[in-house]
Structure formats: C-alpha cells, structure tokens
N, C-alpha and C positions, 0 to 999 in steps of 0.2 A: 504494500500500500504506500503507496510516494505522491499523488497528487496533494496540493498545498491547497485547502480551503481558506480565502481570507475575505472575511467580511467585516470591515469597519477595524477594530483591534481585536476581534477572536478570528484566532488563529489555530486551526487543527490539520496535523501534521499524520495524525495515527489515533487510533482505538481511544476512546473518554471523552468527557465533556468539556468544551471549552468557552470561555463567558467573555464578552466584551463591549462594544460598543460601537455603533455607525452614526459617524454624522451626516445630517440630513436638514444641517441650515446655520444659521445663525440669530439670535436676537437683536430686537432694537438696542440692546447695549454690548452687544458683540460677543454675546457668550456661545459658545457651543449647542446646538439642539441634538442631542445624542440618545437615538434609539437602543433599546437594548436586543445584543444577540449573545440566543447559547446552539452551538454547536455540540450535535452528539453524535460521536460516528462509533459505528459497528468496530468488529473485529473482522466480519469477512467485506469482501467487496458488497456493491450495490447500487441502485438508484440514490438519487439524491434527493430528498424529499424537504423542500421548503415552504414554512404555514407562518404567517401572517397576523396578526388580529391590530383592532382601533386603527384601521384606515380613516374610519370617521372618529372623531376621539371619543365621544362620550355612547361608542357599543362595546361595552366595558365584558358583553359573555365571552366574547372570542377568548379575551386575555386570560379570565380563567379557565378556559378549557383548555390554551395552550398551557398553562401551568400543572396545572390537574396530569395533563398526558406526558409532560416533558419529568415530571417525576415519578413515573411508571417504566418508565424506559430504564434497561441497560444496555447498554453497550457491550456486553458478552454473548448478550444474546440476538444482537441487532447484526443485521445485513445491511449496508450501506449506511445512510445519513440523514441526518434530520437536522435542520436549518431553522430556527426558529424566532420571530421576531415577535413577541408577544405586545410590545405599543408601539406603532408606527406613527401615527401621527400625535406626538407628544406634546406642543402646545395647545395645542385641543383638548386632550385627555385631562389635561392639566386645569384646563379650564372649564369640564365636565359638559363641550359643546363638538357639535359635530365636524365643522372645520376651524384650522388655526385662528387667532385671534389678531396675529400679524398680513393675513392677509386681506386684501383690497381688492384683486381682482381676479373676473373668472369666476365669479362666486365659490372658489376658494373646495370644490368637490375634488381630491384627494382623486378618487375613483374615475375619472373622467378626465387625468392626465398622463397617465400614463404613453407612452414609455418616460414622459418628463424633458424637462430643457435646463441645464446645466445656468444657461444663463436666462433665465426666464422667471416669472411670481415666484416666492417663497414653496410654494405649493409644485409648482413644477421644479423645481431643483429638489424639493424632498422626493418626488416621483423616480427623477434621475437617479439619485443617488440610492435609495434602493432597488431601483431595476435594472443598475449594470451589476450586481453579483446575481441577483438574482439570476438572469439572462447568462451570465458565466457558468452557472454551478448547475441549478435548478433541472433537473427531471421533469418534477411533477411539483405545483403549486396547490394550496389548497389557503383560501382568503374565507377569513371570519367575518360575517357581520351579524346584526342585529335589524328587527325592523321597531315597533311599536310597543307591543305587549307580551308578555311569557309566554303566550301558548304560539309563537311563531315558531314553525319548525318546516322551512321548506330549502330546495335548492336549486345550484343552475349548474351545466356544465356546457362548452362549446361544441355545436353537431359536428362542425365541418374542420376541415385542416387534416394532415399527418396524423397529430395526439390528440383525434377525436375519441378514436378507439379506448385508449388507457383514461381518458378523461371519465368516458362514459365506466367503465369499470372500476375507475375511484368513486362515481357515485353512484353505480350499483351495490360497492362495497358499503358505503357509508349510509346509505338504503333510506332517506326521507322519503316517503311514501311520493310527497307533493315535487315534483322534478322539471325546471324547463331546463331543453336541449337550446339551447340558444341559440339562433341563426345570426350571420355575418352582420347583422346590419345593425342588431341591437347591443346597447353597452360600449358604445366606441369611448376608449381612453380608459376603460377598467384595466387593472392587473389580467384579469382572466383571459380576456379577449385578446389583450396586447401579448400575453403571453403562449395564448394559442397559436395566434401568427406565427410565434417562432420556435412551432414546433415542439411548445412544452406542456405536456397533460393540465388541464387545469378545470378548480372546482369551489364555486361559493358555497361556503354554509352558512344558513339565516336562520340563526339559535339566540328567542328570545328577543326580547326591547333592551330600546336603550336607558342610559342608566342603571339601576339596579332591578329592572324591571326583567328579571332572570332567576329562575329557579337552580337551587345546588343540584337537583333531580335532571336539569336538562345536561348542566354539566356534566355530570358522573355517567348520564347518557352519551353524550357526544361524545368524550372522552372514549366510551368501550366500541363506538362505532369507529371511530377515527381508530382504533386499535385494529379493527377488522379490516382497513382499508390496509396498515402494513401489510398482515395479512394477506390479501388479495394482490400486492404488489411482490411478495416474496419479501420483505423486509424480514417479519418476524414467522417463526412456525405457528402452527397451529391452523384446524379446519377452518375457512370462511363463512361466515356466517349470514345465511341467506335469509332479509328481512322481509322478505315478500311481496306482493304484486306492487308496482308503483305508481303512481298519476305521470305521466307525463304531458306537458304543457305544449301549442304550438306558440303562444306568446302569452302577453300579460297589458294589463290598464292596471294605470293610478287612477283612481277619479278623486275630486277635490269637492271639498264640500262649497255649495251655495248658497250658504247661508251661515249664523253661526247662533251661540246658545250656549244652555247646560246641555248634555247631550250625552243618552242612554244608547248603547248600542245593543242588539239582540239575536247577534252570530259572534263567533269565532271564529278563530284560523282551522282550515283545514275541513269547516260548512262548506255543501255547495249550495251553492243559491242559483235559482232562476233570474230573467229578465221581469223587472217587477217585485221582488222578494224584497219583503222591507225590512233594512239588515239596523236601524235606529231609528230615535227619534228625538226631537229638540225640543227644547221648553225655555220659557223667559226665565229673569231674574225673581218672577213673582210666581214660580212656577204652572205657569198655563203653557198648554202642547202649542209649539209652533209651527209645528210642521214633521213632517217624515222622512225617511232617509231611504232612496231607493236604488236599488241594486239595477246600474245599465245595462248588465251582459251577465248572461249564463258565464259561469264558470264554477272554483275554489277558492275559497276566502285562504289570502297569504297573508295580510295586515291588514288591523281594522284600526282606524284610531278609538284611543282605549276611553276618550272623556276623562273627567265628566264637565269639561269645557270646550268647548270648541268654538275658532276665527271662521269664518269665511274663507276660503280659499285654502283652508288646512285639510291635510291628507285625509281622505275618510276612510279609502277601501283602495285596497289592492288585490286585486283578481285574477287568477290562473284561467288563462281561458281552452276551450276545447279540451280538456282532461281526455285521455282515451289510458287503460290499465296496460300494463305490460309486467311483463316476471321479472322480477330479479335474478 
C-alpha cells in the first residue's frame, strides 16, 4: 500500500486513522475557515469511499451519522478507505443557518456550486477547495443532508454517466424505500451530479430536519445502513442486506405556500397523496380556519413544512412524483 492520501493536513500513508484539517476560506478578519477530516484506511487495498455532511450548515443529522459510523469502523477489518468530512460548511454550522454568513452572492447554496472557482464568492472557493481531493481520491461519494422534519427519510442517486451502475447499488445498498434516479438536467452544481460527470459513484441521503429536528433512532439507523452499503461495495465482510421493494421517482416539485398563518399540517413524509388531497391547513392569529393547503400533483410526501407558523412563499410540500416499486 504506497498511495499518499492528502487532504487538507490529514495525511495517510498506510492502515489507521488519520485527523486533520482542510481549509476552505478565510474570515473577514483573516482567520482560517478549517473543515474537519479523519481519514481511515483499511489494511487490505480498496475503493475509496468519501461522505460529507453540513453542506448546508445548520443539517446538523449528516454530522452525527458520520460520527456515529466513523467510530464503528476498524481499520483491521476494513478494505480500502473512508474519507470523511463531517462539517463542510462551517461558518454556517456555526451560525446554526443554512448558508455562510460571509456570503453576498449567488444566494450563497453551497450545493449548487460545485465543482467551485478558486477565485470566485467565499462559497465557491469553499466548493473548490473540497472538490479537488475529493475529485483526486474519491470512488464513491455519499452527501448528507436534511430537509424539514424527523420523519424525512428519502434519496437520490445519478441515472446516467459511467458510475451510474455503482451509484445505483450504493442506494440499493442503503435501501430508502422513497428513491429518485436523477436525470442530467436536475441539481446542476451539486457534489452528486458534479461528481457523477467525473465518473464517480454518487448518493444523497435526506435523514431528518434541520437543526435538531432529528431523531438518535434515524441515526443509529442510517448509520447500520450506510454499514450495509461497505458491504455491498466489498469494503467490509458480511451478507448484504436487502431492505426491500423501493419507490423510485421520475422527478420531484417544491411547491410554496400562498398564503401564510398558524398552520396544521395533516400528512407526513413518505404519505402518498392524490391531486387535490388536503395535506394542511391555516388559521389566523385569533384562531379562525383561513384556508386549506392543497396537494398539486399525485405523488410521495419527501418534506412537509413542519408549522406551526408559516410566511407566504415558505416551502410547504415537496413531492416525489410518479412512484413506480422496484426490488432491491
């Protein structure tokens, strides 16, 4: 084993864990912005397996699930390598919001710049700078996030490219019932997608809301899934575990709410709802019904906004459309 893994100041050279740090900007007072990485490489050879979490800062499940799984792991028993960036975008996390707080422009979506510009918004030079090792090293990518409420529990992986194949078999492995295959055209300037182009397996998982709006149950869940996916990659031994029939998705809607209020929602993540299916409804500050919340499109409830306030123009429902089952 001779290849030199180097990302940021961890450095692995052979077999164990190595912890360090990658800078990913600077502050307005010129201090370092320095993500944290632990490297854990096998004893035998392997793929190279790099995961993600707080792209957006404050979807605080990822982090614990990479932690949760990175102290599960040995390195005697491991095949290849695991890369692991547990908070990527760290002035954000910092300030328990979704993008940095130094940024201005671009509205400042982390996920929507990728591969990133060296010399470009705070925001694309954080893209940059974790997607040339990534792009170096990486196999197979697997990005955390969160949507709204705990009972989020869906995924995406890319149809098309070379590492469609292995992409689709890390999320057969990791088994969310609710699944879109993603076509070209959707998510331009994600990791996933940018990372498909260039030939690298890749896989979102949407575990939970944000803030703390996440259960220990989904963690210690994901956690044993994401074990089944080394599994299915040959990483570690042991049978795969086959989670059963899944939805897969031909696309997806946000819709926005048109109104706003107190506001009762009356589906979950993972309901399907018809066109017409009334998935909440709204009331004044002196509680009288203002109106009803109506589902535009057949599909799978992936996010509902969770209330019990709602703007105008604030997410209400996110929709898996055209579900058809398939086997794991």
């Amino acid at each position: 084993m001779t290849k030199e893994i180097i990302v940021g100041t961890a450095r692995s050279t052979g077999p164990g864990v190595a912890k360090g740090n990658l800078k990913i900007g600077e502050t307005p007072a010129g201090r370092a912005i320095e993500a944290p990485v632990v490297i854990v490489r096998g004893e035998k050879e392997g793929p190279v397996l790099w995961m993600h979490g707080c792209v957006h800062g404050n979807e605080y499940c990822g982090t614990f699930i990479i932690h949760e799984f990175l102290n599960s792991l040995d390195p005697k028993t491991l095949k290849g390598t695991v890369v692991a960036i547990p908070v990527l975008n760290v002035t954000a996390f910092e300030k328990r919001q979704r993008m940095s707080p130094f940024e201005g422009f671009n509205g400042g979506d982390l996920n929507r710049q990728f591969p990133g510009n060296p010399g470009g918004t705070l925001t694309q030079q954080m893209a940059y700078a974790l997607y040339e090792p990534l792009k170096t090293y990486a196999d197979v990518l697997i990005d955390f996030h969160t949507a709204l409420t705990p009972d989020v529990r869906w995924a995406l992986f890319p149809k098309n490219g070379k590492a469609a194949l292995t992409s689709e078999k890390v999320a057969k492995a990791f088994g969310y019932r609710d699944t879109l295959p993603v076509p070209d055209e959707l998510l331009a300037g994600s990791a996933m997608m940018t990372a498909a182009k260039d030939g690298i397996a890749s896989y979102i998982v949407e575990c939970g809301g944000k803030a703390r709006s996440f259960t220990d149950e989904s963690v210690t869940d994901a956690v044993e899934r994401l074990t089944n996916v080394l599994r299915a990659l040959e990483m570690l031994e042991g049978d795969v575990v086959d989670y059963g029939a899944m939805n897969y998705f031909s696309s997806f809607e946000w819709v926005t709410a048109r109104q706003g209020g107190l506001f009762e929602r009356f589906v979950k993540c993972g309901d399907t709802v018809e066109e017409g299916t009334e998935i909440g409804r709204y009331f004044d500050m002196h509680g009288n019904e203002r109106g009803k919340a109506i589902a535009p499109k057949p599909g799978v409830v992936l996010a509902i906004h969770s209330g019990p306030i709602m703007a105008s123009g604030e997410t209400l429902i996110h929709i898996g459309l055209d579900p058809r089952q398939v086997r794991a």
